[in-house]
C-alpha positions in Angstrom: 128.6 134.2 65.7 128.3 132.7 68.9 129.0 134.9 72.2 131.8 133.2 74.5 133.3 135.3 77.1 137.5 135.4 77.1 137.6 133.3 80.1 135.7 130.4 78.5 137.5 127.3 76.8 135.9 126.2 74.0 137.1 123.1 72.3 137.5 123.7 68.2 135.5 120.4 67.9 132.7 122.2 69.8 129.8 122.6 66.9 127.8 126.0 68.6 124.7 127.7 67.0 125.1 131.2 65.8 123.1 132.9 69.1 124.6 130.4 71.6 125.8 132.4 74.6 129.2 131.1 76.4 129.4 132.8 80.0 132.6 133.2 82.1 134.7 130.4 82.9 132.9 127.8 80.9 134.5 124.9 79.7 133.5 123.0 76.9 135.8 119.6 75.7 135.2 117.5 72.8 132.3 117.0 70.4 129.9 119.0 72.0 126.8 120.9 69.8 124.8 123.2 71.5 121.4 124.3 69.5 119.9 127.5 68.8 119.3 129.6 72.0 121.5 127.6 74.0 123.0 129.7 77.0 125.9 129.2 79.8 125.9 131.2 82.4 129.5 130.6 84.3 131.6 128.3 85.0 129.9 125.4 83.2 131.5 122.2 82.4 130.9 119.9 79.7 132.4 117.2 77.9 131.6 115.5 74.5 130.1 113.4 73.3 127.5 115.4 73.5 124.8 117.4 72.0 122.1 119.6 73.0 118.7 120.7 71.4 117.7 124.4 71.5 117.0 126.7 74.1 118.7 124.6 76.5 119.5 127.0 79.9 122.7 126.0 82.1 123.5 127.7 85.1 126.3 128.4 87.2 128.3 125.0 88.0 126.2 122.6 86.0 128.4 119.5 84.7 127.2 117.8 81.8 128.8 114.6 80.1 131.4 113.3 82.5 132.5 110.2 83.2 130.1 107.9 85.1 130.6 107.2 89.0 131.1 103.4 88.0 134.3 101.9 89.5 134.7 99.4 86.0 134.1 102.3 83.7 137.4 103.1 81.7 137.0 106.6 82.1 139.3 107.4 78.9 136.4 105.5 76.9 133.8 108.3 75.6 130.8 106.0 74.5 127.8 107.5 73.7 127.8 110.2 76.1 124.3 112.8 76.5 122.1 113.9 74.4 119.8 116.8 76.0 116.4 117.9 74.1 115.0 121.3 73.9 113.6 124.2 76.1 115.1 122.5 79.8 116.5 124.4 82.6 119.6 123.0 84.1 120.0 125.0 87.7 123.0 125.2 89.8 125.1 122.4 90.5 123.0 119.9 88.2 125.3 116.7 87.0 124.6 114.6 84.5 126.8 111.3 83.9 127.2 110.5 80.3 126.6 106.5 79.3 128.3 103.4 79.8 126.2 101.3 77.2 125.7 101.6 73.7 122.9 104.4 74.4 123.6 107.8 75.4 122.0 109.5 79.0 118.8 111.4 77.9 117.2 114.1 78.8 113.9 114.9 76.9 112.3 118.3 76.2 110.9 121.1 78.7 112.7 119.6 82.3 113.4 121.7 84.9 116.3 120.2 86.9 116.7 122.3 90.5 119.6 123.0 91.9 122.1 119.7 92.6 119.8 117.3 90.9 121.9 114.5 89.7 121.2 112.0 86.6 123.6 109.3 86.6 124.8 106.8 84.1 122.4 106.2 81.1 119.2 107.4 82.8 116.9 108.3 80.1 114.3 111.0 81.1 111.1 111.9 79.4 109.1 115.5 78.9 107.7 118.2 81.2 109.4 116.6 84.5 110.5 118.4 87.7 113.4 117.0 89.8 113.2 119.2 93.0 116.9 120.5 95.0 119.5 117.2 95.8 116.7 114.6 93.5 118.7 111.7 92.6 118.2 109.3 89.8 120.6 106.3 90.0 122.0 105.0 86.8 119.9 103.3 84.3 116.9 104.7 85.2 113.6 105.7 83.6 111.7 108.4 84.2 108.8 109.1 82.2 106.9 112.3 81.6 105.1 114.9 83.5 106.7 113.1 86.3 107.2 115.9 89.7 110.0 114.6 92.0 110.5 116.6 95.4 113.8 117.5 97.4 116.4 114.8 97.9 114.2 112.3 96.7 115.9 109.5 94.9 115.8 106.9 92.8 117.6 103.2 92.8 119.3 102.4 89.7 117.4 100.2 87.0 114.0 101.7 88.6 111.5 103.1 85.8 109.0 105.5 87.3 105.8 106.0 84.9 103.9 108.8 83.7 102.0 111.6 85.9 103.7 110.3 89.0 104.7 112.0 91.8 107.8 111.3 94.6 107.4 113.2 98.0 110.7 115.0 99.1 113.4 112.5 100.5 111.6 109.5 99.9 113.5 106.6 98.1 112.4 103.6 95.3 114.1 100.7 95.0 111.1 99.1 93.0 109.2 100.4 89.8 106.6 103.3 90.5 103.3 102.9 87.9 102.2 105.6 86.1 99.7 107.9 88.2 100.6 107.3 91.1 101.9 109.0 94.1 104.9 108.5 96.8 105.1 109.8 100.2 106.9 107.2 101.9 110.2 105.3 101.3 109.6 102.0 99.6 105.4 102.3 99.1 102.9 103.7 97.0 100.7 106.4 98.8 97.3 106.4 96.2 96.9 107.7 92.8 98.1 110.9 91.8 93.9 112.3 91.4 95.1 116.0 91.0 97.6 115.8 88.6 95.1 113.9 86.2 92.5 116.2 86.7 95.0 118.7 86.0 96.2 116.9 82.9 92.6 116.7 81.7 92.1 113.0 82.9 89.0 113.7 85.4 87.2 110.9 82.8 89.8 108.2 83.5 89.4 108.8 87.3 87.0 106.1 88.2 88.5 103.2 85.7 92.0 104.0 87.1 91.1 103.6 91.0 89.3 100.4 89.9 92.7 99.1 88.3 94.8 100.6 91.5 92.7 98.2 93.6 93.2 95.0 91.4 96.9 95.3 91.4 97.6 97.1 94.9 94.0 95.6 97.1 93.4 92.4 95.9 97.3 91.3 95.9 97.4 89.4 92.6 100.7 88.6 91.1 101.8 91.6 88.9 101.1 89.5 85.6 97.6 88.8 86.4 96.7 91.9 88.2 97.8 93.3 84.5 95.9 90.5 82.5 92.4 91.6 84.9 93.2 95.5 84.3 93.7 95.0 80.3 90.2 92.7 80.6 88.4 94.7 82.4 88.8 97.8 80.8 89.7 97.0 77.1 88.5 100.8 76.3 90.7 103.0 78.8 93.8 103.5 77.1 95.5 104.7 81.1 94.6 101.3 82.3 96.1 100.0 79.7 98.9 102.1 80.0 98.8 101.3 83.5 98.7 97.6 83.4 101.2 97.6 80.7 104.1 99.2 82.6 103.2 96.5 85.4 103.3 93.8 82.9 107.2 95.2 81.8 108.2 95.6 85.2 112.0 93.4 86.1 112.4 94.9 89.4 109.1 94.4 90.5 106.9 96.6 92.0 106.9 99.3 94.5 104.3 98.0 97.1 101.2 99.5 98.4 100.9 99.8 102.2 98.2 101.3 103.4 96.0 104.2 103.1 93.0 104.6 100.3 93.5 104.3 96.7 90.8 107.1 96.8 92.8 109.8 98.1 
């Protein structure tokens, strides 16, 4: 049987795993399943629809699955509210908006969310990310995986940041972020992210990647034939491809390059 402390509300539509751990003051309302392993530490608030893999860890003050922060949203209409992987670590004060589309928000496997990190209106995140304290993703966002975001950065709405990339603390994107790349500034790419990939076991893509950085950031091609050259010129590098794919996708354009060395 699951362990809920006296003070906690627990909706009877609630569906909760036998070892699920309900803290003081928690509040849970509507459809919400929480997997094996699943704990709340106090005063936790969540609302349905909603549903959340195993191991999932919410501390004090977390708020998962209410309404969006979106003046035209009816907030009576539940849509397709959260849905929240395995093995993340929600810390205090973490808010995530459930959906206005057809979609639910998403939050992968193995995040660590710090302490007032927000996710807003169907974001989807990936695996193995780190929002820092006060990181901010607007709705509709994408973040991808092994992504590190530092404090207060944020994120415009509709942005997609790709894999292996890295924000600096309070700098902002209005504009798409490639994969493997790093941000220290507001509104520019800094260089590629070179540690994290050799860290990630990527020292062998290295060389092919800064090549690609400098076709679409150095030699200021439009984005869909810096992506055709990348994809040409290195047929056999699944990053590049990876890399000139995302700037193929991109809608909001993106993030521009100004200044520094690719080489970093």
């Amino acid at each position: 049987m699951p362990q809920v402390h006296p003070t906690a509300v627990v909706d009877p539509s609630a569906r909760l795993a036998d070892d699920v751990c309900i803290g003081p003051l928690c509040v849970i309302e509507g459809e919400v399943e929480l997997g094996p392993g699943c704990r709340l530490e106090a005063q936790v608030f969540m609302k349905g629809p909603m549903a959340a893999g195993a191991n999932n860890h919410f501390y004090p003050n977390t708020y998962i699955g209410h309404e969006p922060q979106d003046r035209g949203f009816d907030p009576r209409r539940l849509g397709a509210g959260v849905t929240i992987g395995r093995d993340n670590i929600f810390r205090e004060g973490v808010s995530v908006h459930r959906a206005t589309g057809d979609a639910p928000t998403t939050v992968g496997d193995d995040n660590y969310l710090m302490v007032n990190a927000h996710l807003g209106h169907d974001t989807v995140i990936g695996h193995h990310n780190t929002l820092a304290n006060g990181v901010l993703l607007g709705g509709h966002v994408q973040l991808a995986d092994h992504c590190v975001l530092g404090g207060n950065a944020v994120v415009h709405q509709f942005v997609r940041i790709g894999r292996l990339s890295m924000i600096s603390g309070v700098a902002g994107l209005t504009q798409d972020m490639p994969p493997f790349c790093v941000c220290y500034t507001t509104r520019s790419i800094s260089s590629l992210n070179i540690v994290g990939l050799r860290r990630a076991g990527y020292r062998g893509h290295v060389r092919h990647l800064k090549a690609a950085f400098d076709i679409l950031f150095l030699q200021r091609h439009a984005n869909h034939v810096a992506a055709e050259l990348i994809e040409q010129r290195f047929t056999d590098d699944p990053l590049c491809r990876e890399f000139a794919g995302f700037v193929r996708e991109t809608h909001r354009g993106i993030t521009p390059y100004l200044g520094g060395r690719a080489e970093d």
